[in-house]
N, C-alpha and C positions, 0 to 999 in steps of 0.2 A: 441689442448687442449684449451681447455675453463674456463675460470672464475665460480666458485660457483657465481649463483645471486639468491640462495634460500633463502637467510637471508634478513635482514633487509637491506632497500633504506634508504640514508638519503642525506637530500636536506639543503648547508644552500644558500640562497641568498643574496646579502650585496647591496642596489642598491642607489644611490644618482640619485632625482628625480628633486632636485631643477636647475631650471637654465637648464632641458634637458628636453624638451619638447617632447612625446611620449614614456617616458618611462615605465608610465603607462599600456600602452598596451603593452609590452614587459612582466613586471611581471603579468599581466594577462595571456598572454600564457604562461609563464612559469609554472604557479601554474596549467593550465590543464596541461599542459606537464605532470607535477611530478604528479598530481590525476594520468595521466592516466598509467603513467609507475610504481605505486605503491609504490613512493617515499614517506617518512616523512620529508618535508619540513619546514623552515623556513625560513621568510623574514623579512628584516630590511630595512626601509627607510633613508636617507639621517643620513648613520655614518660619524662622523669624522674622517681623519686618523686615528688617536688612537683606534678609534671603530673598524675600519676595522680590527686590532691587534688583540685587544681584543677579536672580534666577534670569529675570527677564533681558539684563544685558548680556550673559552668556547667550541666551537662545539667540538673541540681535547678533552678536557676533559671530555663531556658529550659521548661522541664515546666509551674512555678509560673506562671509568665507567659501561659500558652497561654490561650485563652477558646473551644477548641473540646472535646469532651468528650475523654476519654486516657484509653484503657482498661488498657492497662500498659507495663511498661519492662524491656527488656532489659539487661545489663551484662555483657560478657563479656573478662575479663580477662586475658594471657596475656602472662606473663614466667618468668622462673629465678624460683623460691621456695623459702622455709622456711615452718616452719606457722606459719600464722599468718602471713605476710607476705610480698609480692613485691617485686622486686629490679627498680629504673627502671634506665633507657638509664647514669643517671650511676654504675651501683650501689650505691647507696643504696637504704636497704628504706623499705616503704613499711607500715601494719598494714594487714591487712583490717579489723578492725574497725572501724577509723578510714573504710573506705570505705561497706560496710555501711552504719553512722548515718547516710549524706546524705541516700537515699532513704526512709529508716524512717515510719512515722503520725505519727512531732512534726516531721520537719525538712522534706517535702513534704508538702505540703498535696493536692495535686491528687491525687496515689497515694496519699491514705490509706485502706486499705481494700480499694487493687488489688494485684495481684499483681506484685510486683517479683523478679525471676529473676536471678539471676546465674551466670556458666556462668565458673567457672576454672580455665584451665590452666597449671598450674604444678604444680613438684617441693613437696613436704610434710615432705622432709626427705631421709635417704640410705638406710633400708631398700631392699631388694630382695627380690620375691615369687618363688621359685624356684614355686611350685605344690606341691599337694600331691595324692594321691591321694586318688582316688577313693572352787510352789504361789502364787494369791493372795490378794492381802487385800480386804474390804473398805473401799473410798474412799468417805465421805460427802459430797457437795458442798452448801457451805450458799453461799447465793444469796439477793440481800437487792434489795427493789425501789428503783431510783432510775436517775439517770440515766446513759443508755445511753452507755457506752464501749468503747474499743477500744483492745486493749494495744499499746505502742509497737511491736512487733518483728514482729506478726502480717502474713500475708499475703505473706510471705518465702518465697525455694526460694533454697539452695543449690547449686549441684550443681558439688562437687570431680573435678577428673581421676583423683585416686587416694587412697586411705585414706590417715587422719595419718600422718603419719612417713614415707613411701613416695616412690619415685623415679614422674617422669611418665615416660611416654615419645616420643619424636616421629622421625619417622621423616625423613632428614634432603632428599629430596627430597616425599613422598607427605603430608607434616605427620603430625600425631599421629594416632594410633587413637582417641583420646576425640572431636576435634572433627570429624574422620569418619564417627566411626559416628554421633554424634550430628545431624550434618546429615541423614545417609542416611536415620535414623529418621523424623525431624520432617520430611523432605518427602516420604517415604513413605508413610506410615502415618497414621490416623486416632484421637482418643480420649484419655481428658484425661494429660495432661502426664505425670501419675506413671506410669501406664501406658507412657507411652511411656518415661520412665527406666528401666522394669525389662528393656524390651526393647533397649535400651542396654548395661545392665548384661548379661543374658546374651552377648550378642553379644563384647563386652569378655569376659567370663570365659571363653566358647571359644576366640577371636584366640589364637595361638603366636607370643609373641614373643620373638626372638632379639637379644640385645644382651651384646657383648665373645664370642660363639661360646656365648653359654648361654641355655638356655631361662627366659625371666619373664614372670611374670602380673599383670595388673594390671585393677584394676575401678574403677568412678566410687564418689563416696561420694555421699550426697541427702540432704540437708536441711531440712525441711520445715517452713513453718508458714500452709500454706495452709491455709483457712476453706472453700474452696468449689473445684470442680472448674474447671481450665482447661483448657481446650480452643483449640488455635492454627487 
């Protein structure tokens, strides 16, 4: 089973530009991204903390408001980070989790059920990937009849620039490898989503990147709690 994507695309972007050289061409390919997957996009440059709050409960309320069908919603976020949270224009941090909640089954009404995606670039902490060379149990599920619900969190995709704790990388005119490869994918290729992350993911694990004269490697992380297959 599959995702309705016959309704409205809606795109918001939140991206701090200051102080991250090449991000420019990151929201460049994003904005062909979303023209070409028939996304209603929006972007905002360099919010503060606070903005980033804000931004996302505007988009929640302009979503809830809508009277035509909306089949899902993009969020893609891009600032300096620690795990677990991004650092606005004032730097002030911001939680993800605190952003997360806006669009969840309790707090948007119109996405509950659809798939809400969020795509972040950002640092997860200051490791660095040099590279490396080359039984169960029975689960009974008891299930009891009444009325049909749907858990708060379901219907979610994360998908991080790099494993916790790990440095992003962004290339200081060409933007990041993450939102690169990631555009190149999703207007390429065809088939649902996660599919297209893994081919993401390889593409990421072969790239040789060079930063301070040393070789590092870095892969997306995905997170999942899709119900049903998407297809852009």
């Amino acid at each position: 089973e599959a995702y309705d994507m016959s309704g409205a695309r809606l795109a918001l972007v939140l991206c701090v530009t200051k102080a991250r050289e090449g991000s420019e061409a990151d929201l460049d390919a994003l904005e062909r991204m979303f023209r070409l997957l028939r996304f209603e996009s929006t972007m905002k440059r360099n919010p503060t903390a606070q903005q980033f709050q804000e931004e996302l409960e505007k988009f929640q309320e302009a979503i809830d408001a809508r009277e035509d069908f909306v089949s899902c919603a993009f969020v893609v976020l891009m600032a300096h980070g620690l795990e677990g949270r991004l650092k606005g224009e004032d730097e002030q941090m911001v939680e993800l989790e605190n952003l997360f909640k806006v669009l969840n089954n309790k707090n948007c009404l119109i996405l509950r059920g659809k798939p809400k995606v969020y795509i972040i670039q950002a640092c997860r902490g200051e490791q660095r990937d040099p590279g490396e060379t080359i039984g169960e149990e029975d689960i009974v599920m008891i299930t009891k009849d009444g009325p049909q619900t749907i858990p708060t969190y379901t219907d979610a995709l994360h998908i991080y620039s790099t494993m916790e704790g790990h440095i992003a990388y962004r290339h200081d005119k060409e933007g990041s490898c993450f939102i690169q490869t990631l555009v190149d994918v999703f207007t390429e290729k065809q088939g649902p989503i996660l599919e297209l992350l893994t081919e993401v993911t390889r593409r990421m694990a072969e790239a040789e990147l060079v930063q301070e004269g040393r070789p590092r490697k870095v892969n997306p992380e995905v997170q999942s709690t899709l119900r049903k297959q998407l297809y852009l």
